[in-house]
C-alpha positions, -999 to 999 in steps of 0.1 A, spaced: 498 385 354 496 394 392 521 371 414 502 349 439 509 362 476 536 346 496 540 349 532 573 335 536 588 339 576 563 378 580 536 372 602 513 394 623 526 411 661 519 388 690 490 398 708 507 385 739 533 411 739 508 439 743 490 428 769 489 451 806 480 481 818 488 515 818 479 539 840 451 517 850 440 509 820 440 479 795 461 476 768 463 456 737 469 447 703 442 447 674 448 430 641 431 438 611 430 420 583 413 420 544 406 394 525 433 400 503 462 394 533 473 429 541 476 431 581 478 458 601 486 457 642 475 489 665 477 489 701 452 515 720 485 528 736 489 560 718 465 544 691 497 535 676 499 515 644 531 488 652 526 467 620 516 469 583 519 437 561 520 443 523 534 428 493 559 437 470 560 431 432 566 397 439 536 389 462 562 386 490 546 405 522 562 425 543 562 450 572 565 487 560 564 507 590 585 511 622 570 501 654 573 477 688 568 442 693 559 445 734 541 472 754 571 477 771 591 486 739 568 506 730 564 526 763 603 530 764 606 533 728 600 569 703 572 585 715 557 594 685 565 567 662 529 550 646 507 575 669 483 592 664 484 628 676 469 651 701 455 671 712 477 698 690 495 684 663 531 702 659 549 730 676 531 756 694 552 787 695 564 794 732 541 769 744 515 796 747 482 810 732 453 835 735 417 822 728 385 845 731 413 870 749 425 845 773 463 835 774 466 798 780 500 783 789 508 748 776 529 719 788 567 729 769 581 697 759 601 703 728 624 739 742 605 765 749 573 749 724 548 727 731 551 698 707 525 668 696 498 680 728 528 687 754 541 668 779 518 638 774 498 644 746 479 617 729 509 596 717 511 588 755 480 576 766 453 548 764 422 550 743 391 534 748 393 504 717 361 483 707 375 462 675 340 454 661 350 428 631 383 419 612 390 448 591 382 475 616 388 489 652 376 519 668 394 541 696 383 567 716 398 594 741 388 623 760 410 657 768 403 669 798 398 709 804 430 721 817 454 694 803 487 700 793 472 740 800 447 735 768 412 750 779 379 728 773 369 690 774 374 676 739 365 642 729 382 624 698 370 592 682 390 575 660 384 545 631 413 518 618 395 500 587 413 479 566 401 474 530 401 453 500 417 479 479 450 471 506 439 503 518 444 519 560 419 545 565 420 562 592 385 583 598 383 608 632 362 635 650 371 658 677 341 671 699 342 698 722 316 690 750 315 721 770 340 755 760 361 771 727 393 748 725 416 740 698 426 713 684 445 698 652 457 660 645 476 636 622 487 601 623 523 591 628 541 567 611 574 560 599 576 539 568 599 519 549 584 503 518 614 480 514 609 471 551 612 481 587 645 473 591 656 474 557 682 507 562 679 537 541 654 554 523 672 576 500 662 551 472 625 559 472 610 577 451 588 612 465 565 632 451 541 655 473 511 676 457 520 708 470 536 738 451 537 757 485 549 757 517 553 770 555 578 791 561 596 781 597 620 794 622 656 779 629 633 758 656 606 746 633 583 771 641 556 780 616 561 820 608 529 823 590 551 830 557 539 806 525 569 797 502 570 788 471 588 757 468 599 759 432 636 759 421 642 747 460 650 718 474 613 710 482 597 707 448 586 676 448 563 682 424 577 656 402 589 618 409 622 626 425 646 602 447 649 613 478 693 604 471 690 634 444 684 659 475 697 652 505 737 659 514 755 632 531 788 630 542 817 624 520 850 600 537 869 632 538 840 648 560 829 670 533 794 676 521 786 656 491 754 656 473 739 644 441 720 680 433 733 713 440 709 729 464 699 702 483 692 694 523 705 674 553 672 660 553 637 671 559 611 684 584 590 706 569 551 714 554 534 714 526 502 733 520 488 703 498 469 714 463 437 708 457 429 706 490 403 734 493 371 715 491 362 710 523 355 672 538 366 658 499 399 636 499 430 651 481 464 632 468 484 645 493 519 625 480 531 596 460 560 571 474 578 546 457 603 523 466 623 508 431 640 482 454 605 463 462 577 478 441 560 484 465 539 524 459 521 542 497 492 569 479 484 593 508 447 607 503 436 633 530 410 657 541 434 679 554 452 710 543 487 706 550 515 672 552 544 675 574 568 654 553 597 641 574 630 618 570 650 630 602 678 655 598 710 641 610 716 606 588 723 578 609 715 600 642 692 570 664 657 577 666 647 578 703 639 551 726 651 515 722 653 487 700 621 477 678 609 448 662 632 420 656 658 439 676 659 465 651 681 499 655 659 523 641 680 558 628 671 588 609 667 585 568 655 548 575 621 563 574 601 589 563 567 601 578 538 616 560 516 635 581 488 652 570 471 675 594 459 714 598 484 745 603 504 742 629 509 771 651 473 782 640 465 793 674 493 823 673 488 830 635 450 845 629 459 842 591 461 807 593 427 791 587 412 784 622 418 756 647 389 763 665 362 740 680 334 755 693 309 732 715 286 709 704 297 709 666 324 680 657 349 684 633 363 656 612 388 641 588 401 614 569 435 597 560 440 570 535 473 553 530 471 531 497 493 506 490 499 491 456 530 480 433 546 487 401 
C-alpha cells in the first residue's frame, strides 16, 4: 500500500529571491507542479533547474538536486550547476574548429578548450520564459553569429513539463536562421536522491546502458577512440554502488578502495545502447538511492551521457553556499548528462553536429522519479 505524501518542513523556492535583472533582462523563478505534489523551480537565468521536490519510500518529499535559493547565489554560485547547456556541450579541443573549410576560433574557458559554449555559454545568460499553465514553462534564446567565435545565428527553444507520472521532461530545438553552425546540448544537474545537502553519494546505486565508451585525453578531451567498458571500472552495466568503485583515502593517506581497479571518481561518456533510432527515447541510466528509496530513470534521445561525480572527494564545487546554506563538494552529487559527441566538430568520425539553415533539430530528456 502506497504511503500517503507528507510535506513535512520542504516547500517550493521563493519566488522573491529570483527576482532582477541581468544584463537588462528579467529574471525569475517558475514553479511547476503535478497533481500528484512533485515541484520543480527553474529560473530563466541559465534555464537552470534550482529545485526538485519528490518523495521517498515514505511519502516524505524532498529536494533532490543542488541549486540556489537567490539570483544572486546563483550568479556567484557553480556556473553550470541545474543549466542547461550551450551552445556546445563539452570540451572543444584547443578551442578551435574548421566548418565548410573555415577555421573558427572559440572563446577558451576551460585551458586551452572551449567548455559548455565558452566564456559565457548558455549557462550564463537569460532566456526568454513564457510559463503557460502549472506543469509547464517554456524558454527560449538566441546565439548570435560570431559569439564566443561560433559562426551562424542559432535559435534554441526549450520546454520544462512536469507530469503525473512525477516525471521532468525536458523537450528542445536548435534552429539555425541564416548559415552552417554547430551545435550540441544537455541539461545540467546535480542530484542527490537522499537530498541536496544530504553528503555523499557513494551509497547509490548506478547503472548506465552503455557497454561503450569515449576514449579521452589526460584533459578530458574526446580522442575519437570507443572503449569498451567491460572488466573496467566503467561497467555499469549492472546495479552497482558507486562505494564499490571509487578509491578514497585511507587515515594513513593511502588509497583504499572496496574493488580492485577502481577510480578517484568519474567524468567520463557513455555511448548509450539502443540509442540508434533516431528521435525514439532510450534508458539512458538507472539511480538508486537505498538510504530513501527514492529511483531517477533517465530516458533520452540522445546518443551519449556524460556521467559525472567530481574527481577529488570532498574538493568544494565552485561558487558559494547554496540552499539552506549548504556547502556543496564533489561525490555529493552526481550529474547525468545526456547529449551528442563532444568534440564532434574536430572528429569527422563522430556522427555530425551540424545544423544547416532552416531545418531544426531536436531532442528530449526525461528524468523519472519513482521508489522502491
Amino acid at each position: 500500500m502506497t504511503s500517503p505524501l507528507k510535506h513535512g518542513s520542504v516547500s517550493s523556492l521563493d519566488a522573491a529571491g529570483f527576482q532582477g535583472e541581468r544584463d537588462g533582462q528579467p529574471v525569475a523563478l517558475h514553479t511547476l507542479r503535478n497533481s500528484r505534489g512533485m515541484a520543480v523551480c527553474i529560473t530563466n537565468y541559465g534555464a537552470k533547474i534550482e529545485q526538485i521536490l519528490v518523495p521517498d519510500r515514505h511519502g516524505q518529499l524532498g529536494d533532490v538536486v543542488l541549486g540556489y535559493d537567490s539570483l544572486k547565489a546563483a550568479v556567484d554560485g557553480s556556473p553550470s550547476m541545474g543549466a542547461f547547456i550551450g551552445r556546445y556541450a563539452g570540451r572543444i579541443a584547443d578551442a578551435s574548429f574548421e566548418l565548410d573549410g573555415q577555421l573558427y576560433t572559440l572563446g577558451a574557458n576551460n585551458g586551452l578548450h572551449c567548455l559548455h559554449g565558452g566564456i559565457k555559454g548558455s549557462r550564463l545568460r537569460v532566456f526568454d520564459a513564457v510559463q503557460r499553465n502549472a506543469s509547464s514553462v517554456e524558454m527560449q534564446i538566441v546565439f548570435a553569429d560570431g559569439e564566443e567565435g561560433f559562426p551562424g545565428t542559432l535559435a534554441l527553444s526549450i520546454n520544462y513539463t512536469v507530469t503525473d507520472s512525477n516525471e521532468l521532461v525536458i523537450a528542445y530545438e536548435g534552429l539555425a536562421l541564416d548559415k552552417p553552425t554547430v551545435g550540441n546540448f544537455t541539461t545540467h544537474g546535480f542530484f542527490n536522491l537522499d537530498g541536496h545537502a544530504s553528503g555523499s553519494v557513494l551509497g547509490h546505486e548506478v547503472m548506465i546502458c552503455a557497454g561503450r565508451q569515449l576514449g579521452m585525453t589526460p584533459d578530458l578531451i574526446a580522442t575519437g577512440r570507443v572503449l569498451d567498458v567491460a572488466n573496467t571500472p566503467f561497467d555499469f552495466r549492472q546495479p552497482t554502488p558507486l562505494a564499490a568503485r571509487i578509491y578514497r583515502e585511507a587515515a594513513n593517506g593511502a588509497a583504499a578502495s572496496n574493488q580492485a581497479g577502481g577510480v578517484t571518481g568519474y567524468d567520463c561518456c557513455y555511448l548509450v545502447d539502443g540509442a540508434s533510432a533516431p528521435g525514439g527515447l532510450a534508458l539512458c541510466a538507472r539511480i538508486s538511492a537505498p538510504r530513501s528509496g527514492r529511483v531517477m530513470e533517465v530516458w533520452s534521445t540522445e546518443p551519449a551521457l556524460q556521467f559525472y561525480t567530481g574527481l577529488v572527494a570532498g574538493e568544494p564545487l565552485a561558487g558559494g553556499p547554496g540552499k539552506e546554506g549548504a556547502t556543496y563538494l564533489q561525490q555529493q552529487s552526481f550529474c547525468v548528462e545526456p547529449q551528442g559527441y563532444p568534440n564532434a566538430p574536430n572528429l569527422p568520425q563522430f556522427p555530425t553536429a551540424r545544423y544547416v539553415p532552416g531545418i531544426g533539430r531536436s531532442g528530449q530528456t526525461v528524468y523519472r522519479f519513482s521508489t522502491n
